[in-house]
N, C-alpha and C positions, 0 to 999 in steps of 0.2 A: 467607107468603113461600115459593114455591117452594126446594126443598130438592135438591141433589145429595149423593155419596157422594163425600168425599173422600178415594177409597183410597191415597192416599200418604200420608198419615197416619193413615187407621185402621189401615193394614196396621204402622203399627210401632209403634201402641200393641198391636196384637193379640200381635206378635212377643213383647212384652216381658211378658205375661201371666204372673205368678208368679214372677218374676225378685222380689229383695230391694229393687229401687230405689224410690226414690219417683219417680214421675213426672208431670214437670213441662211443663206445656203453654205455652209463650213464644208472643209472637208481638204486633203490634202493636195495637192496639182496635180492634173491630169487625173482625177478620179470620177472626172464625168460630173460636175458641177453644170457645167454649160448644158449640157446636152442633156440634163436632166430641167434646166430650165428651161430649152424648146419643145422638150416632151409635154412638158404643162402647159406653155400658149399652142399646141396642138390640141391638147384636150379641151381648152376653154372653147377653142375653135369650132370645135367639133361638138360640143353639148352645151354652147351658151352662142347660137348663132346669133341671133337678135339682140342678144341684151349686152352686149358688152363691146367694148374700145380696148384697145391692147395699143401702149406705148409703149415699143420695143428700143432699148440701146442697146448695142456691143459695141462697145471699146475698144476691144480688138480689130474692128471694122476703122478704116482713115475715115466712112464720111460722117462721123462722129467724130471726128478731131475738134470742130468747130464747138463743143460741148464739154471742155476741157478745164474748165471753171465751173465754179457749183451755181454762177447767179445764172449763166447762158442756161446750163443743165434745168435750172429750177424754171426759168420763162420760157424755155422751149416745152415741157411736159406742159406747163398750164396751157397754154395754146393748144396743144393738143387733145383739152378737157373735152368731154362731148356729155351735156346733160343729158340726164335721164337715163342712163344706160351707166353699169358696172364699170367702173376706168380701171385698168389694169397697167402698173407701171413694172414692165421688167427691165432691170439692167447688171448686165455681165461684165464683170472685171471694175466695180464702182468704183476701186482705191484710184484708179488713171484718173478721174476727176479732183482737181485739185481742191480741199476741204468738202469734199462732198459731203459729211455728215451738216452741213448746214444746209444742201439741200432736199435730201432727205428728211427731216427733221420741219422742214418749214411746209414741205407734201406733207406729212404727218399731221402736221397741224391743221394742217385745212379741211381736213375729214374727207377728203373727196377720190383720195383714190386706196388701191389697196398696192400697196408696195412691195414687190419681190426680189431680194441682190444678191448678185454672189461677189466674190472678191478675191483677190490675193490671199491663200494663208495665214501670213505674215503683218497684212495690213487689217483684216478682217478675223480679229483673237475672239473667241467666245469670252475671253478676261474681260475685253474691253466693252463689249456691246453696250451691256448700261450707262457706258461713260460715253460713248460717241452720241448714242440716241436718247432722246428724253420720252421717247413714248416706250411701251413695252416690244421687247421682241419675241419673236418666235424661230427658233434655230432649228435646223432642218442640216442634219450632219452626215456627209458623204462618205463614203469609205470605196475603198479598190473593190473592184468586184469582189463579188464573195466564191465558195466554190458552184452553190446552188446556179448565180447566174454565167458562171464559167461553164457547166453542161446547158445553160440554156443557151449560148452563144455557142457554143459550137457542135449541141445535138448529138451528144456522148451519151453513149447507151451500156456502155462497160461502167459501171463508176467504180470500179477500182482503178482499171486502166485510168480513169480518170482523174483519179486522186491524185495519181503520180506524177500525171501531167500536170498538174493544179499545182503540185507541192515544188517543181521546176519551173514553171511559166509564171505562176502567180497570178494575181487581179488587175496588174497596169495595161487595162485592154488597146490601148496607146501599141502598143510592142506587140498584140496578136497579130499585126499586118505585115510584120515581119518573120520569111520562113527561116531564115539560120538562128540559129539559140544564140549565137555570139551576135549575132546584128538585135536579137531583143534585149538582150542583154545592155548591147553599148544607147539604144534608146531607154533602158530604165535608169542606167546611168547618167542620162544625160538630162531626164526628168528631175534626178535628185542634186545633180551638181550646180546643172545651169539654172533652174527654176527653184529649184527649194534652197537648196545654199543662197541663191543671189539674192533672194528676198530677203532672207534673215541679214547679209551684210547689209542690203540697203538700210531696212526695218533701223537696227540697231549701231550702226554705223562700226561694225566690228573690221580692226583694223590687222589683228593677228590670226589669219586667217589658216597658216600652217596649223595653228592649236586647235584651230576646230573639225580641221581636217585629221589631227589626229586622234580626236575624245568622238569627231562619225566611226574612222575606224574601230575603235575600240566599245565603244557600245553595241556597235556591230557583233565583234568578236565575240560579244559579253552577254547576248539576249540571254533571259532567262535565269542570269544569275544574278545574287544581290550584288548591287553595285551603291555606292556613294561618291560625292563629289569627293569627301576626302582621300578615300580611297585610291580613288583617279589620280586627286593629285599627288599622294605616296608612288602611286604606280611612273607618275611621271617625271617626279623630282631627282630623275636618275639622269636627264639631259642636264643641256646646258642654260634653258632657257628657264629664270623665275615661272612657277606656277603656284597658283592661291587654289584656295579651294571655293574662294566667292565668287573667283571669273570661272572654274569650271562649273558652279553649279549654274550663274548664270545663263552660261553658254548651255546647258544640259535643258533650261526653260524654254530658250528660245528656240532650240530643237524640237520643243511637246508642243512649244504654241505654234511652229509652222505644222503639225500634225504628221513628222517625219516618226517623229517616236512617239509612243504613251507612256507613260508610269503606270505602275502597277503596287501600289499601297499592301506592304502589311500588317494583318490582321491576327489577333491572339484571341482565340476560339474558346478556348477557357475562361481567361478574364474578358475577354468581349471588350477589347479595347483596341484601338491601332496602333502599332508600332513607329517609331520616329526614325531609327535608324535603320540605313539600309531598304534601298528600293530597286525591284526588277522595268527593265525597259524592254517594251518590243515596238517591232517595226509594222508602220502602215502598210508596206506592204512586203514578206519576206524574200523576195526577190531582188531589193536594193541591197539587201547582204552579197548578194551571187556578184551584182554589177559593179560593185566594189571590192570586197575582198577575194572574187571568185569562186570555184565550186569545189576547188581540189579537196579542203577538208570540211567535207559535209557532215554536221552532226544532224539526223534528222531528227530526232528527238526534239531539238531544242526548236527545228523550224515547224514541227508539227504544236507546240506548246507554243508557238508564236500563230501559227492559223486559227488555232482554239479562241487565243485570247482575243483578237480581233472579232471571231465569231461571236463571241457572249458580248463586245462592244455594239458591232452590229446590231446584236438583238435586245440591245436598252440594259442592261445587265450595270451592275456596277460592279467591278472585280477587283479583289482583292487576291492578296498569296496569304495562305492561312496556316499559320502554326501553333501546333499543339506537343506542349511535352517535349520539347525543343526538334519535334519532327515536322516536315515543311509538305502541304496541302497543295498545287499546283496553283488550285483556284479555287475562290470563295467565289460564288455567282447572285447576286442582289438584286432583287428587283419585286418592288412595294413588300407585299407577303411571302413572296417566294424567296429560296434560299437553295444554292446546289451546290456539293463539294466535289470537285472533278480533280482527279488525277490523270496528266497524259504523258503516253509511251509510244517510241516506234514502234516494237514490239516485244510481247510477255508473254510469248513461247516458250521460254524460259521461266524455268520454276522459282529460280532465285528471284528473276528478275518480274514475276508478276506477284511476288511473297512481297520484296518491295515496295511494289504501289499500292497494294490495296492494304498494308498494315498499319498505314495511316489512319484510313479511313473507316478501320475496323475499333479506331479508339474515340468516333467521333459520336458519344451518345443518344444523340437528339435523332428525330426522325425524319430530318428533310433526307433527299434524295442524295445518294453518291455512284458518280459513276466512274471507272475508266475508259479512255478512250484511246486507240489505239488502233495502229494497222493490222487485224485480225482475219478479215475477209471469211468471219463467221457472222451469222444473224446473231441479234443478243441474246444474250446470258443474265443469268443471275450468280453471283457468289456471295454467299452469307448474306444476301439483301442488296449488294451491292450489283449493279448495271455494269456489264463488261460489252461494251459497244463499238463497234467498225466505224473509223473517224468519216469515211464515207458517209456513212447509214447515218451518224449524228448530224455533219454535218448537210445535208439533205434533207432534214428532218423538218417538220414544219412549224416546229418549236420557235415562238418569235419572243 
């Protein structure tokens, strides 16, 4: 499989180099977790010759099986101490060791190496860190390609053309080595059935597995719109089967914590407060809609509002849905001083329909930035102050 450099994330495991944390590489299955950890003992390789030890495990590898308790795990790396030189400890898929946060935890304490893991989803919750480990961590959060590194992997010079293939193919680089769209398709399917589903029944020992499979579907169906457990469970109380609204919201948690969905919190831009009720979900990566529900009705609007959102995650953003005057903001965008209100469309070649989105944004007083984004295949704009921008051109932008 062709290989790129994912320097937004090598560059802040590099930062973190000899820092006390342990660090921890989150991120959804199959989003290049691994392969962003051998990207970094190549770098160490390659600009720390002399100074440094690199104790490598994969789990995934059988001749690690012998490592499958945390005490073997914890006196195999000390043996492989070497004074006086940087010890670097990486290990991939750390949940296969059985209690390993006790040996993690006991490396930690010993001040002697600098510790790097990735893990299961499911086993490995950003909820839990502080509670497996007693020293500090540092999170380092993976996401499916983005579109920027979708033309760098396959050296797309059109990026509209490009776009369209981004917005069909999606980030699970897993599935670009596959030529038929129904064979990437039945591999992203098979990412989110067999690996991310399975985790979560392990994780939580969930026994009703038909209900989960139906509240995937329907979140699916649902990106973008406010949705609640209660609601879900009105929406479902039509079968034959009891449904609560505390096992659907449940089961809706343990979907964010394998990193299959995110919430998306809203926000009241007037009183500057957040809203309790009613929350939108998108998907890690919009292409596990396709593998599931299929393509036949495509709204792309809502899957272009699903790449945005991901996009402002990507880029450290805090996002919210913002509403003003009971009128709904796509996205609020957060981050330390900065603030952006973005509305996104497939397309506002239509008069009605670009009078729409930007007359939200024409009631929003303050002077942070607002923009639209949308499939326009024009350079930007300005209207009334407001950025009218080619979701391309945004997203390629080097706005981190």
């Amino acid at each position: 499989m062709k290989l790129i450099t994912r320097n937004q994330y090598l560059e802040k495991l590099i930062n973190v180099i000899g820092t006390p944390d342990i660090k921890v590489i989150t991120g959804v299955r199959r989003s290049g977790k691994s392969k962003l950890l051998e990207a970094f003992k190549n770098y160490i390789e390659q600009n720390m010759p002399d100074d440094h030890n690199i104790i490598q495990i994969n789990f995934n590898l059988p001749e690690f099986d012998h490592l499958l308790e945390y005490r073997p795990l914890y006196d195999y790396i000390n043996s492989q101490y070497v004074a006086g030189k940087e010890n670097f400890v990486l290990i991939d898929e750390v949940q296969m060791c059985a209690d390993f946060e006790k040996a993690i935890n006991g490396m930690h304490a010993s001040e002697k190496f600098d510790i790097y893991i990735t893990g299961s989803n499911a086993f490995l919750l950003s909820s839990d860190l502080a509670t497996l480990f007693t020293g500090r961590t540092f999170e380092i959060k993976v996401f499916p390609f983005s579109f920027s590194e979708y033309v760098q992997y396959f050296g797309c010079y059109d990026k509209y053309t490009a776009v369209d293939r981004y917005i069909m193919e999606g980030g699970m680089a897993g599935s670009y080595l596959y030529k038929d769209q129904e064979a990437k398709y039945d591999y992203i399917a098979e990412v989110f059935n067999t690996l991310i589903v399975r985790d979560i029944r392990k994780k939580y020992k969930i026994r009703n597995m038909q209900l989960m499979d139906r509240l995937v579907d329907f979140l699916m169906d649902n990106i973008s719109n406010l949705t609640s457990a209660r609601n879900i469970t009105n929406t479902f109380s039509g079968s034959k089967e009891k449904v609560n609204h505390v096992t659907i919201s449940a089961y809706i948690q343990h979907l964010c914590n394998a990193f299959a969905f995110y919430k998306i919190r809203r926000y009241d831009i007037k009183g500057k407060k957040y809203l309790t009720s009613n929350d939108k979900y998108y998907l890690s990566d919009h292409t596990f809609r396709y593998a599931k529900l299929g393509t036949k009705n495509m709204d792309y609007g809502r899957i272009l509002e699903n790449v945005v959102a991901m996009e402002l995650l990507r880029r450290g953003y805090e996002v919210y849905v913002g509403v003003l005057y009971k009128k709904e903001i796509d996205f609020v965008a957060v981050k330390r001083n900065e603030k952006i209100y973005i509305q996104v469309s497939d397309n506002i070649s239509d008069e009605k329909t670009f009078e729409r989105e930007v007359f939200p944004l024409l009631q929003i007083k303050d002077a942070y930035p607002k923009i639209v984004i949308a499939r326009t295949r024009h350079d930007e704009y300005q209207y009334e102050g407001i950025k009218i921008v080619d979701i391309a051109d945004w997203l390629l932008s080097l706005q981190k």
